[in-house]
PLY file of the C-alpha trace (Angstrom):
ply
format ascii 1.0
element vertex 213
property float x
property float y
property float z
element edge 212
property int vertex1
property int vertex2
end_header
88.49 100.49 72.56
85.55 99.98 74.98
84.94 96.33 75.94
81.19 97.22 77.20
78.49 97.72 74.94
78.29 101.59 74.33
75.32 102.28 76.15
76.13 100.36 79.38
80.11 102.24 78.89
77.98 105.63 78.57
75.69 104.90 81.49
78.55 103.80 83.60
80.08 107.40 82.59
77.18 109.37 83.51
76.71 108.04 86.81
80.13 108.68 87.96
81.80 111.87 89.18
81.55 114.55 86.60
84.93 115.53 84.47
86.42 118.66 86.72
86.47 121.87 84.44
90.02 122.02 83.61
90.47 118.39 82.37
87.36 118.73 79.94
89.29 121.67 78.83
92.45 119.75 78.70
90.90 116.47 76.78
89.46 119.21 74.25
92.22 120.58 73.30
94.50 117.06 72.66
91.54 116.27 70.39
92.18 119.34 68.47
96.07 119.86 68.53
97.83 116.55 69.43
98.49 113.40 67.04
96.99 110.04 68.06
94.41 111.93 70.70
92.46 108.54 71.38
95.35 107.99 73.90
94.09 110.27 76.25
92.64 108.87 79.43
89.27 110.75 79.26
86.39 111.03 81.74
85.74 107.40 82.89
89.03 106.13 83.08
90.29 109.34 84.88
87.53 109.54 87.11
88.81 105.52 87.98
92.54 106.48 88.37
91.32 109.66 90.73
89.23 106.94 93.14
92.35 104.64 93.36
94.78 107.26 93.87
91.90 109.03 96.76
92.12 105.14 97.88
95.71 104.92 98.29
96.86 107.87 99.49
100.04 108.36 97.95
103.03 110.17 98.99
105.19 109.31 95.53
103.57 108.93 92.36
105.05 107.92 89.52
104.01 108.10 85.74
105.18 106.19 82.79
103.96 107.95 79.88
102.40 111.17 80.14
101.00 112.25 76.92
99.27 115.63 77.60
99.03 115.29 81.64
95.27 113.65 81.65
96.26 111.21 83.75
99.15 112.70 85.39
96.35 115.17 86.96
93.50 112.51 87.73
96.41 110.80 89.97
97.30 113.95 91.53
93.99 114.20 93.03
94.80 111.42 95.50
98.34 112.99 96.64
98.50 113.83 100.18
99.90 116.84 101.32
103.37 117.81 100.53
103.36 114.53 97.88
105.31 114.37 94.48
104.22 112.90 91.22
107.09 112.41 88.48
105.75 111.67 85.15
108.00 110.20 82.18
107.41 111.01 78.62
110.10 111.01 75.46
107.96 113.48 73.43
109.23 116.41 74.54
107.08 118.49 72.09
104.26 118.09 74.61
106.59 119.60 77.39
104.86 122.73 77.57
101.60 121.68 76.92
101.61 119.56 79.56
102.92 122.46 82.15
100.52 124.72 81.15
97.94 122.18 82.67
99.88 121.43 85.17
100.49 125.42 86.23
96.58 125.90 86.34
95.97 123.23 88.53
96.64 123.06 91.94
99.15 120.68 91.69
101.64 122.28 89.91
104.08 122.82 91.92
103.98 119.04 93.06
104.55 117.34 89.73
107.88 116.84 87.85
108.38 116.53 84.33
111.30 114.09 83.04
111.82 113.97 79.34
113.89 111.13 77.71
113.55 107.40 77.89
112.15 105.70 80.93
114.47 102.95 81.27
117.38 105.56 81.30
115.24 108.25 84.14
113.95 105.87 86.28
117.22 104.82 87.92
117.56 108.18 88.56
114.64 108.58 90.79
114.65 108.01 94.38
111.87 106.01 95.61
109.92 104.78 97.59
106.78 104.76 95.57
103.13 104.43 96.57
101.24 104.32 93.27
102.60 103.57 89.83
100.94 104.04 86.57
102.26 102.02 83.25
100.69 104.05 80.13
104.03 103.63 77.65
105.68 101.85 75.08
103.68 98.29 75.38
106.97 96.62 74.39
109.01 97.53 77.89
106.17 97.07 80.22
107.71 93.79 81.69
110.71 95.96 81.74
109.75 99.17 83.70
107.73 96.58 86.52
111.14 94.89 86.92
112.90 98.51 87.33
110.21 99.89 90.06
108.71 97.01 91.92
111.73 96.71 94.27
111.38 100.46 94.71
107.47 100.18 95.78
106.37 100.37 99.24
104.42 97.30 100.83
100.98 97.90 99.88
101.90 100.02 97.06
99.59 99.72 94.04
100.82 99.34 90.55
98.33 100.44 87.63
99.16 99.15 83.89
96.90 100.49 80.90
96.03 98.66 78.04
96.63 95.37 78.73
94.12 94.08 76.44
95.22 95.53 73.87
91.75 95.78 71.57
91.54 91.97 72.86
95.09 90.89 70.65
95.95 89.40 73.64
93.20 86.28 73.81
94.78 85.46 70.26
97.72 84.37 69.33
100.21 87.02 68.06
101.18 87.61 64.95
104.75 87.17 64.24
106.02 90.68 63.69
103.37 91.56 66.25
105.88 92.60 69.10
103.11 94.75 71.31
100.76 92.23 71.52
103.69 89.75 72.41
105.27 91.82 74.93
101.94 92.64 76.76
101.04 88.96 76.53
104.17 87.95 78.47
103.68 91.44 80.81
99.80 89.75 81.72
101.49 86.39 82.57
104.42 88.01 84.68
102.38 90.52 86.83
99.63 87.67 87.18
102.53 84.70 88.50
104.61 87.39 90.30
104.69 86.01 94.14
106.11 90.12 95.05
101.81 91.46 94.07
98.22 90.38 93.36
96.28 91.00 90.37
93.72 91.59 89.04
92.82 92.76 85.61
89.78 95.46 84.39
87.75 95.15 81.39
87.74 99.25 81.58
88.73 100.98 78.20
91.29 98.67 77.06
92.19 96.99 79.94
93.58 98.26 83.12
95.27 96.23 85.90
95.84 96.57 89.28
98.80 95.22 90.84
99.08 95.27 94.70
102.32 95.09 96.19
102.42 92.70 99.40
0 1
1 2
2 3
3 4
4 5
5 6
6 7
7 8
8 9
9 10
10 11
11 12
12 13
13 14
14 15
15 16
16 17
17 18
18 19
19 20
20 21
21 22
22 23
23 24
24 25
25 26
26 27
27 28
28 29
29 30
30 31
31 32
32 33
33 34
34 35
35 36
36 37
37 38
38 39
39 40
40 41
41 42
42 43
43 44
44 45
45 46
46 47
47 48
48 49
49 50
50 51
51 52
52 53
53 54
54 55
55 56
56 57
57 58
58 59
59 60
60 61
61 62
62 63
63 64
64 65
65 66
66 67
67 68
68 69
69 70
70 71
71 72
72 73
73 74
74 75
75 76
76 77
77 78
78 79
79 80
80 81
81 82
82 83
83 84
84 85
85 86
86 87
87 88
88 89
89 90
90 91
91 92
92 93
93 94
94 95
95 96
96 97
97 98
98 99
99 100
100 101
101 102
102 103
103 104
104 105
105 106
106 107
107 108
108 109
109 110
110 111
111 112
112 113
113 114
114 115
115 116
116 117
117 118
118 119
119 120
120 121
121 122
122 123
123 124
124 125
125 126
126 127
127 128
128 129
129 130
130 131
131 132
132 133
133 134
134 135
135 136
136 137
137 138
138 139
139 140
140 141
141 142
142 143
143 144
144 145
145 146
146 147
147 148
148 149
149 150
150 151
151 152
152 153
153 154
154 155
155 156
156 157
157 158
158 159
159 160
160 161
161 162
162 163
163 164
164 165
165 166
166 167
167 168
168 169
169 170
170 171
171 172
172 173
173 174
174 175
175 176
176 177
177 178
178 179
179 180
180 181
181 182
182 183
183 184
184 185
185 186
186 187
187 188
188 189
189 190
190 191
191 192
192 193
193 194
194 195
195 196
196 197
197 198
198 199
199 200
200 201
201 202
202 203
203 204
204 205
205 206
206 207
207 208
208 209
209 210
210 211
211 212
């Protein structure tokens, strides 16, 4: 869900950095094989997570949710030389989809796949990290910022997609809504949190950046 008005989204889009060649190839073909494809970062939003990654200037990356490696690559860009990116996902069906990006770019041999459950990887993990990205299961997000932010470094950034959640969160919840209640409490903790400053992005469905002091 886009939050702008489609033609302001599409002009913002077209007068930012082009797509590079292998992720238009790579968002093309998790529109044709891969279930729930809408949950790829795409153009705009990867050509946003690229500039704050460039920003930054991370050593460690670290991915919560990887889907088909959009993102995972966009972040990549920023990585300074001899860096590391490890990205979490459960699916492991998307495994070798994912490396097969991964192999043509040159990045490869930088990022680490972990399959399984976040909560039960990250622990094993050795920190510090620079940059963060929170793209998961909605209903652990207060839970995965409570298992890294002692591991970031000062000045670390921490990213968190979809906080708006197609704008569920400016109502109240439902009651067997447990997303929208879980990101609800995830806004308030990251945004009263004395350990980083926030603030939250109308961008897609909501990303927010989370400094670490």
């Amino acid at each position: 869900m886009n939050f702008l008005p489609e033609h302001i989204d599409k002009y913002a889009a077209d007068h930012s950095q082009p797509e590079p060649k292998l992720l238009a190839e790579l968002f093309k073909e998790t529109w044709q094989k891969a279930l729930v494809p809408r949950m790829i970062s795409g153009h705009f939003q990867g050509r946003v997570l690229s500039m704050i990654s460039k920003l930054v200037g991370p050593k460690t990356i670290l991915e919560i949710g990887t889907y088909t490696g959009y993102s995972a690559l966009c972040l990549a860009e920023g990585m300074i030389e001899g860096g590391t990116l490890h990205t979490i996902d459960h699916n492991e069906e998307l495994y070798d989809f994912q490396r097969k990006y991964f192999d043509r770019s040159e990045f490869g041999k930088h990022i680490i796949q972990h399959i399984g459950e976040a909560l039960d990887i990250l622990p094993e993990i050795q920190g510090p990290f620079d940059l963060v990205f929170i793209d998961a299961d909605k209903a652990n997000y207060s839970n995965y910022f409570n298992a890294i932010i002692e591991k970031m470094n000062p000045g670390g950034v921490i990213l968190s997609d979809n906080v708006l959640w197609s704008g569920k969160v400016t109502e109240p919840p439902k009651l067997k809504d447990e997303d929208t209640k879980a990101l609800i409490e995830y806004n308030r903790l990251i945004n009263q949190d004395k350990r980083v400053e926030t603030v939250l992005l109308p961008i897609r469905d909501g990303l927010t950046i989370s400094r670490v002091k």
